[in-house]
Structure formats: structure tokens, C-alpha cells
C-alpha positions, -999 to +999 in steps of 0.1 A: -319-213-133-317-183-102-311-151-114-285-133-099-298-098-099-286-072-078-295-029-069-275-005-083-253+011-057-226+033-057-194+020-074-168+033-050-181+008-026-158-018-051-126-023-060-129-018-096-155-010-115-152-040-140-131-069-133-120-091-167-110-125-161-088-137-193-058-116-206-063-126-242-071-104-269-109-102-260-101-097-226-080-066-235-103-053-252-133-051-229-109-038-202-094-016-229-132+000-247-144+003-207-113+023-193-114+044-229-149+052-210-139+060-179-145+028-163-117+017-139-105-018-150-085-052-137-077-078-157-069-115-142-048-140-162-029-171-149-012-178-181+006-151-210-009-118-212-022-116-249-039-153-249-044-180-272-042-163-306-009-147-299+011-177-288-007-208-300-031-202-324-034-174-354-004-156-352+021-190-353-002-210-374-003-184-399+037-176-397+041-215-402+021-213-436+032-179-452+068-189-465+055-218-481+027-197-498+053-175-508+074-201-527+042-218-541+032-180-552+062-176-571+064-217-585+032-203-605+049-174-623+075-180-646+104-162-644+099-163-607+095-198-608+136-201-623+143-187-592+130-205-567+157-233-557+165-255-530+144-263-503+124-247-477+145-239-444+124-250-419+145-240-391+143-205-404+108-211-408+103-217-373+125-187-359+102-160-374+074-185-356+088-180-328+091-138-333+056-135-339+051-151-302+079-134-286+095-166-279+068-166-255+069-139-231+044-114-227+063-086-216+054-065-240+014-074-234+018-066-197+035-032-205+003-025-230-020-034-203-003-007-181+004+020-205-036+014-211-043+020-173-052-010-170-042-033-138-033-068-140-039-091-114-017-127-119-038-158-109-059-181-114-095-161-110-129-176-105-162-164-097-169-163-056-205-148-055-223-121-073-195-094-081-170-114-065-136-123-080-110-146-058-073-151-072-055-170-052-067-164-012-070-128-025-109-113-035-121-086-050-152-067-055-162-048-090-195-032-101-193-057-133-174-090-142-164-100-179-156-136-185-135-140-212-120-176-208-120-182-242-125-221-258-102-251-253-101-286-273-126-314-274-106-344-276-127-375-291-131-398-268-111-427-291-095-458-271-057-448-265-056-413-279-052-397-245-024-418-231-008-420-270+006-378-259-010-363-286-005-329-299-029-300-294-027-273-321-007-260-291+020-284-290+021-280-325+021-242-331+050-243-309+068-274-318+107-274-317+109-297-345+092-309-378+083-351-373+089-374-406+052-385-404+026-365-385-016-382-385-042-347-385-077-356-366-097-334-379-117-318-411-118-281-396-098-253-403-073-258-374-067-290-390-065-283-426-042-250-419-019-265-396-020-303-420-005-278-450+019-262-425+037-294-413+037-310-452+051-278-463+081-281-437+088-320-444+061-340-430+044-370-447+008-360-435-022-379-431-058-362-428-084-379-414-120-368-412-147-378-400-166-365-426-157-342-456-132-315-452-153-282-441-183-294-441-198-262-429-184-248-459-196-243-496-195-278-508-173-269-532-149-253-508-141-288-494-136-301-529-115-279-538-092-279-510-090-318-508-080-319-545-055-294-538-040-314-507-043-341-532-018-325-554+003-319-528+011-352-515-009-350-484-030-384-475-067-373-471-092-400-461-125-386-456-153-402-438-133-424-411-123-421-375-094-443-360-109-471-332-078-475-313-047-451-315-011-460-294+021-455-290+047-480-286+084-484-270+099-465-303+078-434-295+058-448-328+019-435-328+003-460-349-038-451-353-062-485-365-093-471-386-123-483-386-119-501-421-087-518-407-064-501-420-037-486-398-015-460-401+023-450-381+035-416-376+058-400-351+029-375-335-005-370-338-023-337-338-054-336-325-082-307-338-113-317-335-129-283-327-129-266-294-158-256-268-162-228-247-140-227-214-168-225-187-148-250-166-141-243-131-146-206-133-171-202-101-199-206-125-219-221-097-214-199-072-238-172-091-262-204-098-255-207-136-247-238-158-219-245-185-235-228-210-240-188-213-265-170-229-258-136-237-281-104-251-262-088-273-243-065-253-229-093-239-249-092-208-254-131-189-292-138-189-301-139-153-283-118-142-275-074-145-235-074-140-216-109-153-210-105-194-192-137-212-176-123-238-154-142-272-153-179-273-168-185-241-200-174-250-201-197-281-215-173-301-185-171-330-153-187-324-133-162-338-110-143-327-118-110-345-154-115-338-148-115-304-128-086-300-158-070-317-182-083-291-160-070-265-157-033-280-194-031-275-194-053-244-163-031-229-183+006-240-221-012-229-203-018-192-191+013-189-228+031-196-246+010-176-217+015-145-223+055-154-256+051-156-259+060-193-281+053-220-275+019-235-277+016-272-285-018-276-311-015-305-297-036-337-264-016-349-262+007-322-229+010-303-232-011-281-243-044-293-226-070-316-255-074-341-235-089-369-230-123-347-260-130-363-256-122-398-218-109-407-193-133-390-162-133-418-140-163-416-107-178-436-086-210-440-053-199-444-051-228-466-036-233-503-064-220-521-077-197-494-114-205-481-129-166-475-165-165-463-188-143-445-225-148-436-249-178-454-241-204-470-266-211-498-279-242-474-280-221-445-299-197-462-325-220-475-326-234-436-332-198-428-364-198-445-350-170-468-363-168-505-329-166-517-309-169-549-274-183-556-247-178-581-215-192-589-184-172-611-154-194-622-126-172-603-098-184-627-116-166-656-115-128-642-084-110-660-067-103-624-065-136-608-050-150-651-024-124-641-017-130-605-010-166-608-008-187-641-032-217-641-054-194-610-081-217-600-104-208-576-143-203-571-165-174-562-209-174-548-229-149-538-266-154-513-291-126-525-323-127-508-344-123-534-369-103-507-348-074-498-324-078-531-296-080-508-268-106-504-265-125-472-236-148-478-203-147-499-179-176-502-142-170-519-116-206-526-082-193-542-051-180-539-050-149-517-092-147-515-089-133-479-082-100-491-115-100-508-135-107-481-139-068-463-158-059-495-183-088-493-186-082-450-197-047-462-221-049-486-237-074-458-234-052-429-246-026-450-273-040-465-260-028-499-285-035-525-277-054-560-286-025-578-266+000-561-236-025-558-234-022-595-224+012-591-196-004-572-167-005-600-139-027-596-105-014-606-092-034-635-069-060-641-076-070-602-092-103-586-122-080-571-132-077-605-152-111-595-183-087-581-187-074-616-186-111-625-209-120-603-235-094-607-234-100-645-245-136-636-273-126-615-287-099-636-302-065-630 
């Protein structure tokens, strides 16, 4: 691979100093941490101002789960549960949707972007050469280039799926309407989320997997959450793939397994996982392949002014883990354009060290799936000397009161080494709110003896550390 090195020179001889292509929320924020510095900032965007999460991914999938949650919340308290009639309005449920995305207009974004100082340039913008930025027939010049293009879907390459119009998780985030029967590719957590979403509204749903459900997970994360789907009258068939999927005259999708079986719905949703969006962005005009390797200020190996920053990268495809990486990236570019020290040791301003050992995640599922760091298996992959223990969630005092018949599962990784945990998995109702605590005794490196100086209010669900601590041992 060339590298794409170039001399400093003197940034007035550009039109900005950093140039961001992608307006969604990582894109922002690099723009947003560089001008905060001094830097002067452009951000390209062909689509809405605000990107993936805000229209088509966690803001709608998340409004499209929380009034069922609600009502299942409540159905587990009596007295509450009396009141609970009728069914869900799904129409309703869809309106405040569609609030949380603005009905899809980003004028609101745009007028962020300006009250931030930050200019936005509307197009289609790929890479032309070493600091080198073309929109349209327009170009222009910046000191430093952030790509933040984000991810897009892998479709499986199954006979008929692509001309059977299947949904994306953005056709469904959006949809106008809730379909009688809807088939979920997929075992991840777009699946899964969205899978509980559509059943909650009125759809028969069908899961299939090609293995278990979060594999990546805690095994007992998947376990639990397929019982619980289960229970709730969604079909989950683990371990098969369709061979053939199409879609007749009556707008029918009908998907053949690979056991024979077959199965009809009136759409298909499609989330298999995503990639990074490297596609047609100019990539070879600065002599680099598909994928980026970054340091960890974000900073393209080969080269001293491109950064990939979020999804693209491939680092953690997350959105709040990206919007990390680009605070440092966005605070990194606007030292190194000022000529400033660069604090890239590991935890130092400008470098997203907890990629690599911190990255909190949930399913928005019923239970919720909360984890940051190692898994146990990870760990043991790792090479650490580690230790593992388990805490039956439904058994602390403040998850008996917060739902009757709470069930739910709590683990903590210790490496036995530094006595510190590395990993922290959380399946319940409401775990996500738990999951801060755990990312900081990580990040901070929080010792098992001095967590037990850590006391958790009682009657509460966080009472689960003292739990889990007395499990472990001093």
C-alpha cells in the first residue's frame, strides 16, 4: 500500500482546515470537537443532516419498542396490570416514530450545524487526491479529511432475496404500516429489537438464524431472550438459512429453508449485520483499499491527514462509540493543524483507548441484553487468567419489587492478575440503566476490593454488584 504522506504547510493555503464527509452524528462531532478548537470546519452530506441513527436506526427502532415495554412493565405489577386494557394503537405508535425523526427533515440538524459554525456542503463527496474533496464538479482543499461514511447492510447472497424487495432495517424503521406476517433474517440485535417491535404492533413474526440468537453474547443471553420471544408468540428457528426466497403475483414473500420447510409473510426484513461504507468514496485516488486501519486518534495508516472515523473504520459499530472516537479524532485534528502536542498515550485526550477494552452495548430487547467489555470466552481467548461469576438477578430485593416474577441474569470477568473486572453482562428488564456503573469500574480500572466500598442504595436492581462481589469473595 503507498503512503500518502505529505509536508506541513501553512493552512491558509486551503479551504478549510478539516473537511468531514458524512453528516451523521460522528460526522458532527469531529467537525463539532475541531471547530470547539479553533479549527475551521465543512461538513459534506448527500443525504439528511444527522445520519443513520437519527432517522433509520436507534432513535425509531427504540420509539417502536418503548410503548410496548411500557404495557408489558405494567402487565407485571398488579394493580397496574387491572389497568392496562385494550390493545396497543399502533398508529399512535408510529406517530411518536415519526417525531423522533422529524418526519424526516433535517432542518433542525442543518441549523445545529450553523449555529455550531460549522458549514455544510450538499453532495455527494469523495476523495480526489491527497487533501482533496470533490462534490459534485465543485473541489475543495483542507489541511485534514475525516471520513465518516458510516456502515451499510450486507445482504446474504440467497437465491431471490434481492429481487423478492426486501426490507432493510430502513424500510422498516420507517414503515407506514404494520404487515400481518413479517420473516426476520437475522440473529443480531437489529434483528432481535426490531423482530419484538413488529410482534408487539400486530405481526406474526418469524426469526430465523443462522445460528443462535447473539451469539457474540453471554450464552445465556441468547437463551434467555429466545425463551422470552418464545413466550411471546414469536417463531424462532435457530440454526437455518432460507435456500430460495420469492415473491409472487399477490405480493406474497414465501422463504424455502433448508430443511424444506417454507414459510409466507407479506415482507421480509433483512439484518444480517452491516459493513463499513468504504464504497466509492475516492479511496483509490490516495492509493488505499476497502479496509482502514486507524491509530487511535483516528489517523489512516499511510498517511498524516485522512482519519476514518465511527463505523467506517470497523472498529465498534456503535453509534455512541463513535461519537467518542470522533471527540478525540475532532480535538487530535485540531492539534496536529495548530501544531500542538498530541496526547495520544493510552487515556490521554486524544485517543479512543476504550475501543479496545470498554465498548458498552444493549438490545433494546424484552429482557434487556447490557454488556460492556469481555465475555468470559473472549477473555479466556485473550489469554487473561480470569475468573467468572454468575448472580441470579430475580433474587436481589429491587428487581422482586420492580417487576413481579423479575427474571433476569447478571456476570462479572475479573482478571484474576490485576483483580480487576474486564467484562460485565446484564439480561432483564430495564438492565441498560446499569450498565454506566460496570463501563466505569472498567475504564477505571476499579479494583474488587475497593469496589466493595462501592454501596448500592437499597431496595434497587444495582444492588446486583453487592451480589456479585459476595459471590466472588474478598
Amino acid at each position: 500500500m503507498a503512503s500518502t504522506f505529505t509536508t506541513p504547510t501553512n493552512n491558509h493555503a486551503y479551504d478549510y482546515d478539516l473537511i468531514v464527509i458524512g453528516a451523521g452524528p460522528v460526522g458532527e462531532n469531529v467537525a463539532d470537537y475541531a471547530t470547539k478548537q479553533g479549527a475551521k470546519s465543512a461538513v459534506v452530506e448527500s443525504d439528511l443532516v444527522g445520519g443513520e441513527c437519527s432517522y433509520w436506526a436507534c432513535m425509531p427502532s427504540k420509539a417502536l419498542l418503548r410503548s410496548a415495554d411500557a404495557i408489558r412493565a405494567a402487565q407485571r405489577l398488579p394493580g397496574a396490570r387491572e389497568a392496562v386494557t385494550g390493545d396497543i394503537d399502533a398508529s399512535a405508535v408510529l406517530g411518536r416514530r415519526s417525531s423522533f425523526t422529524s418526519e424526516w427533515k433535517d432542518d433542525g440538524q442543518a441549523a445545529w450545524l450553523e449555529s455550531a459554525g460549522i458549514e455544510l456542503i450538499r453532495g455527494y463527496g469523495r476523495l480526489a487526491g491527497p487533501h482533496l474533496v470533490t462534490v459534485g464538479a465543485r473541489s475543495y482543499t483542507a489541511e485534514a479529511v475525516a471520513l465518516t461514511t458510516g456502515s451499510v447492510p450486507i445482504v446474504p447472497d440467497i437465491p431471490g432475496l434481492a429481487h423478492s424487495k426486501p426490507w432493510g432495517t430502513r424500510e422498516a424503521t420507517s414503515a407506514d404500516h404494520i404487515p400481518p406476517r413479517l420473516i426476520v433474517l437475522g440473529g443480531g440485535p437489529a434483528a432481535l429489537e426490531l423482530a419484538f417491535a413488529f410482534s408487539s404492533l400486530g405481526s406474526k413474526v418469524t426469526v430465523l438464524a443462522r445460528s443462535v440468537l447473539l451469539r457474540h453474547e453471554e450464552p445465556f443471553a441468547g437463551e434467555y431472550l429466545t425463551t422470552t420471544m418464545e413466550n411471546n408468540g414469536i417463531d424462532v428457528r435457530c440454526g437455518t438459512t432460507p435456500v430460495q426466497v420469492d415473491r409472487n403475483a399477490d405480493n406474497v414473500v414465501t422463504a424455502t429453508l433448508d430443511d424444506g420447510a417454507r414459510i409466507a409473510a407479506e415482507e421480509i426484513l433483512v439484518a444480517a449485520g452491516r459493513r463499513p461504507n468504504t464504497d466509492d468514496i475516492g479511496l483509490d485516488s490516495v492509493h488505499l483499499g476497502a479496509k482502514l486501519t486507524v491509530d487511535d486518534t483516528m489517523l489512516v495508516q499511510g498517511t498524516d491527514w485522512l482519519y476514518a472515523v465511527g463505523d467506517v473504520n470497523g472498529r465498534a459499530l456503535l453509534t455512541h462509540q463513535g461519537k467518542y472516537q470522533a471527540r478525540a479524532a475532532g480535538e487530535a485534528i485540531a492539534a496536529r493543524i495548530q501544531r500542538r502536542p498530541v496526547l495520544d498515550k493510552p487515556w490521554g485526550r486524544h485517543v479512543a483507548t476504550a475501543d479496545h477494552v470498554a465498548v458498552p452495548h444493549v438490545v433494546f430487547t424484552d429482557p434487556q441484553i447490557a454488556r460492556v467489555g469481555l465475555t468470559e470466552a473472549q477473555a479466556r481467548d485473550r489469554g487473561l487468567p480470569i475468573r467468572a461469576v454468575e448472580y441470579d438477578l430475580g433474587a436481589v430485593a429491587g428487581a422482586s419489587l420492580h417487576a413481579d416474577g423479575y427474571t433476569g441474569r447478571a456476570k462479572i470477568v475479573v482478571d484474576e492478575k490485576r483483580h480487576v473486572i474486564v467484562g460485565a453482562t446484564f439480561v432483564g428488564q430495564d438492565v441498560a440503566e446499569l450498565l454506566q456503573s460496570a463501563t466505569i469500574a472498567i475504564v477505571g480500572e476499579v479494583t474488587i476490593d475497593r469496589l466493595w466500598h462501592a454501596v448500592p442504595a437499597y431496595p434497587t436492581i444495582s444492588e446486583i454488584w453487592l451480589r456479585l462481589l459476595e459471590a466472588y469473595g474478598r
